[in-house]
N, CA, C and O of each residue as an XYZ file, in Angstrom:
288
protein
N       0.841     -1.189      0.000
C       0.000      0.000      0.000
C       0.879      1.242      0.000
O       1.852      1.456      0.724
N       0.254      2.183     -1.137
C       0.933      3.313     -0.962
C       0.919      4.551      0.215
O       0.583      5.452     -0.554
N       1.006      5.013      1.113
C       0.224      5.818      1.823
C       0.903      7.397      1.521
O       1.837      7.659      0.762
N       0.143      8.297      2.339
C       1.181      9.857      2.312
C       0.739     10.411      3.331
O      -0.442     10.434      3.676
N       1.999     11.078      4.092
C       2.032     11.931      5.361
C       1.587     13.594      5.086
O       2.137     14.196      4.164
N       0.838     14.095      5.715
C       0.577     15.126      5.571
C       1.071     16.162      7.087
O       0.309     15.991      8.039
N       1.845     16.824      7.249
C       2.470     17.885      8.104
C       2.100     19.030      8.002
O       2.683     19.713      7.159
N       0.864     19.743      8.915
C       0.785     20.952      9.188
C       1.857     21.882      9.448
O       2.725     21.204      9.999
N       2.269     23.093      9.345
C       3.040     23.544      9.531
C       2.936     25.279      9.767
O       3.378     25.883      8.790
N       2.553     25.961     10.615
C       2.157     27.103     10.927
C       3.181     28.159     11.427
O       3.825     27.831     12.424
N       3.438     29.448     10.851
C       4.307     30.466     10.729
C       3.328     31.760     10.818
O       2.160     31.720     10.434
N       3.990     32.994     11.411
C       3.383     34.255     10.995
C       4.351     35.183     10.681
O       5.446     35.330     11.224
N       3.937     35.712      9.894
C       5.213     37.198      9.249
C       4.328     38.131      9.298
O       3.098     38.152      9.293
N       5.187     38.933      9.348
C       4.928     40.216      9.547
C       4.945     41.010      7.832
O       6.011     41.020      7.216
N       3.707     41.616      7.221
C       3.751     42.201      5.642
C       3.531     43.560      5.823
O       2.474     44.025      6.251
N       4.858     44.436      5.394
C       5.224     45.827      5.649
C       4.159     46.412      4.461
O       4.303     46.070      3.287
N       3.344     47.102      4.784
C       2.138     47.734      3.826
C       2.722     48.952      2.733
O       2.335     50.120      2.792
N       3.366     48.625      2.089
C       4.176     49.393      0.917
C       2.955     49.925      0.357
O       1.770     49.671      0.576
N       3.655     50.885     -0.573
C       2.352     51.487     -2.070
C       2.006     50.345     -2.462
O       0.791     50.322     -2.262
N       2.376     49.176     -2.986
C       2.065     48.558     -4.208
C       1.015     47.682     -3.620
O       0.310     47.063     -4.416
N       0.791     47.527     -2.249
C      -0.270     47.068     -1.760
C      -1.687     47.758     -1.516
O      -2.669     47.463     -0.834
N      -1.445     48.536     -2.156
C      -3.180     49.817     -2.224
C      -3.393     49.822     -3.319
O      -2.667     50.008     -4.296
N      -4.651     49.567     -3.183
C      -5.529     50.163     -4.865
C      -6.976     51.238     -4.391
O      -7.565     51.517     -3.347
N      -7.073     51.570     -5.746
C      -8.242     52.734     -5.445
C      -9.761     51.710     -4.838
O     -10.135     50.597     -5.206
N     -10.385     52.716     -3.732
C     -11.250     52.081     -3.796
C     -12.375     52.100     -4.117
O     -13.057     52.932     -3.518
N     -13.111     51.204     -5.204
C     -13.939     51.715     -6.270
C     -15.846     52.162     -6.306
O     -16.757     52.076     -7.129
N     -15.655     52.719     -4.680
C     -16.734     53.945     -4.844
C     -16.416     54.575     -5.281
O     -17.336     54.752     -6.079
N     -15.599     55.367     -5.552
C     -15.086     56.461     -6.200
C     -14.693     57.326     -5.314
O     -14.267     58.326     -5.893
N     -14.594     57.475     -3.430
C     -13.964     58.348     -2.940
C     -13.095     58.926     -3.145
O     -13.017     60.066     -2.687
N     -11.764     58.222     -4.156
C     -10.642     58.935     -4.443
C      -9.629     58.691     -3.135
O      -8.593     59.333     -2.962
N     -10.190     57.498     -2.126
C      -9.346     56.792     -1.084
C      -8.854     55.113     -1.768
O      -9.214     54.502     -2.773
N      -8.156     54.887     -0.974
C      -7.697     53.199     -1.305
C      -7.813     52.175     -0.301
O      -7.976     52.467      0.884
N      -7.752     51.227     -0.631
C      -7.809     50.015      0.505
C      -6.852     49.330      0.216
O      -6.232     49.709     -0.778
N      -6.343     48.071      0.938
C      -5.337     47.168      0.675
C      -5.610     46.395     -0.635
O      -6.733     46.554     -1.113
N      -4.885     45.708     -1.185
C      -5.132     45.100     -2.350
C      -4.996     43.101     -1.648
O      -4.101     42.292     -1.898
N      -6.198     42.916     -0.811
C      -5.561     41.816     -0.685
C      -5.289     40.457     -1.095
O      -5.081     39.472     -0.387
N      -5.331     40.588     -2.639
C      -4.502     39.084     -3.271
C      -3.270     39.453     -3.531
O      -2.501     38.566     -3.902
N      -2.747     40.887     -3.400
C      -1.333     41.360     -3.323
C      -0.805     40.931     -1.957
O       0.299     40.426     -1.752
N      -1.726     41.194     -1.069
C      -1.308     41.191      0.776
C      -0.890     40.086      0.599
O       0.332     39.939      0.601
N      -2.014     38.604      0.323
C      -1.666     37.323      0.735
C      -0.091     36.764     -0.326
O       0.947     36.253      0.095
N      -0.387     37.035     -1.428
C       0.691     36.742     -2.083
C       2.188     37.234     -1.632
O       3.090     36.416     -1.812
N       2.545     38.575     -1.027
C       3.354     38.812     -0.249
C       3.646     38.152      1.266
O       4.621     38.082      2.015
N       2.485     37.782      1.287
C       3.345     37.179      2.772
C       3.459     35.511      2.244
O       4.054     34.812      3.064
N       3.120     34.998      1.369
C       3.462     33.814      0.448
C       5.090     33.347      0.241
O       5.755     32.317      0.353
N       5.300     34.789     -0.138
C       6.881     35.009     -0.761
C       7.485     35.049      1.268
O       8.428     34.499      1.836
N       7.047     35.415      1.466
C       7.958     35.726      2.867
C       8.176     34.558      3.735
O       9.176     34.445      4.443
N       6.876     33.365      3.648
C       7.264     32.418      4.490
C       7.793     31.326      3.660
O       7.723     30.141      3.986
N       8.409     31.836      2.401
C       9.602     31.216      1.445
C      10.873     31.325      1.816
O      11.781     30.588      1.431
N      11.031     32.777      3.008
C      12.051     33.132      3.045
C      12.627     31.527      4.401
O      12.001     30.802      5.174
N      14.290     31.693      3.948
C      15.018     30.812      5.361
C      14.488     30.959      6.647
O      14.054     30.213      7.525
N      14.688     32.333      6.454
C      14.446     32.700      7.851
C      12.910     32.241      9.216
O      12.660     32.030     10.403
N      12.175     32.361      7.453
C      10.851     32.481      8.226
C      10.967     30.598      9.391
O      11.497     29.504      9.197
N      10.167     31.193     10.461
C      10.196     30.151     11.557
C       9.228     29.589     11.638
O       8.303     30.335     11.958
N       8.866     28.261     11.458
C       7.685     27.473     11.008
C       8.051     26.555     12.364
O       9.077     26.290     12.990
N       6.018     26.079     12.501
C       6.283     25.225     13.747
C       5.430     24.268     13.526
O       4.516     24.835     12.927
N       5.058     22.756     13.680
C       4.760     21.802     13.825
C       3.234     22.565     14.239
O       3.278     23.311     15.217
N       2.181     22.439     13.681
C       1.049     21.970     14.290
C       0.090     20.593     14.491
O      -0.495     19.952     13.618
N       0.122     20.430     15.539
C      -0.519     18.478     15.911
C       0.151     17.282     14.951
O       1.133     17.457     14.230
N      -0.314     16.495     15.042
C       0.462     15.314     14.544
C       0.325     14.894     12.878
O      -0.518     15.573     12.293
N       0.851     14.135     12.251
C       0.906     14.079     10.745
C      -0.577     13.521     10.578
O      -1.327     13.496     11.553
N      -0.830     13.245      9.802
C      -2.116     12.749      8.981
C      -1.498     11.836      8.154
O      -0.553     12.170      7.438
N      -2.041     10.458      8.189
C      -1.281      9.442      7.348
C      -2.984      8.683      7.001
O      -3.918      8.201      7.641
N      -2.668      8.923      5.805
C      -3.573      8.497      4.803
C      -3.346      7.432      3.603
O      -2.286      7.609      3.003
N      -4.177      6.318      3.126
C      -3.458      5.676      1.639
C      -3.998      6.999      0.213
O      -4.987      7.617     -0.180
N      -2.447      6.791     -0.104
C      -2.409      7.689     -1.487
C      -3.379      7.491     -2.459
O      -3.787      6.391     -2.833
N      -3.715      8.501     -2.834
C      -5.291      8.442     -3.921
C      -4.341      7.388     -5.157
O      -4.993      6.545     -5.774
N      -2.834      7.518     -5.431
C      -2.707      6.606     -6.759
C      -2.214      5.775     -5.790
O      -2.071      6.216     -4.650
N      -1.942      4.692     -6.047
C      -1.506      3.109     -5.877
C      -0.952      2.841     -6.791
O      -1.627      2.204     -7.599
N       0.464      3.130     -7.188
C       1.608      2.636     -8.242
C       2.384      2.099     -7.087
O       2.512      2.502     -5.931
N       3.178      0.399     -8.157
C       4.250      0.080     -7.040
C       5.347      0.884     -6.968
O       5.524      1.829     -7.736
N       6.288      0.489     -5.869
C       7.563      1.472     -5.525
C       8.345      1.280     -6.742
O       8.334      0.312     -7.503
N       9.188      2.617     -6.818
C      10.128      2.588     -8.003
C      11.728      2.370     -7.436
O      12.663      2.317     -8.234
């Protein structure tokens, strides 16, 4: 049987709110809001970084693999 481990893994960063994360916001006040598929995608890139510190949440999840090929 094939199986696969699945590992939670939970981090938080911190995403410095630059320009490129505002867009207009489209009542037309002529104010902006965050842009947030820019927000999430930036902090995407960040818990790419080495640095970022990731921690174990609860135990693996061991499941049989949806394919069933023998070992190579």
């Amino acid at each position: 049987m094939r199986l696969q481990r699945v590992t939670t893994e939970t981090a938080h960063v911190s995403v410095p709110v630059a320009e490129e994360l505002w867009k207009p916001n489209p009542d037309g006040s002529g104010t902006k809001k965050i842009d947030m598929d820019k927000l999430m995608a930036t902090a995407i890139e960040l818990g790419k970084l080495p640095s970022t510190g990731w921690e174990v949440e609860g135990d693996p999840v061991i499941t049989p693999h949806l394919l069933q090929i023998p070992p190579q």
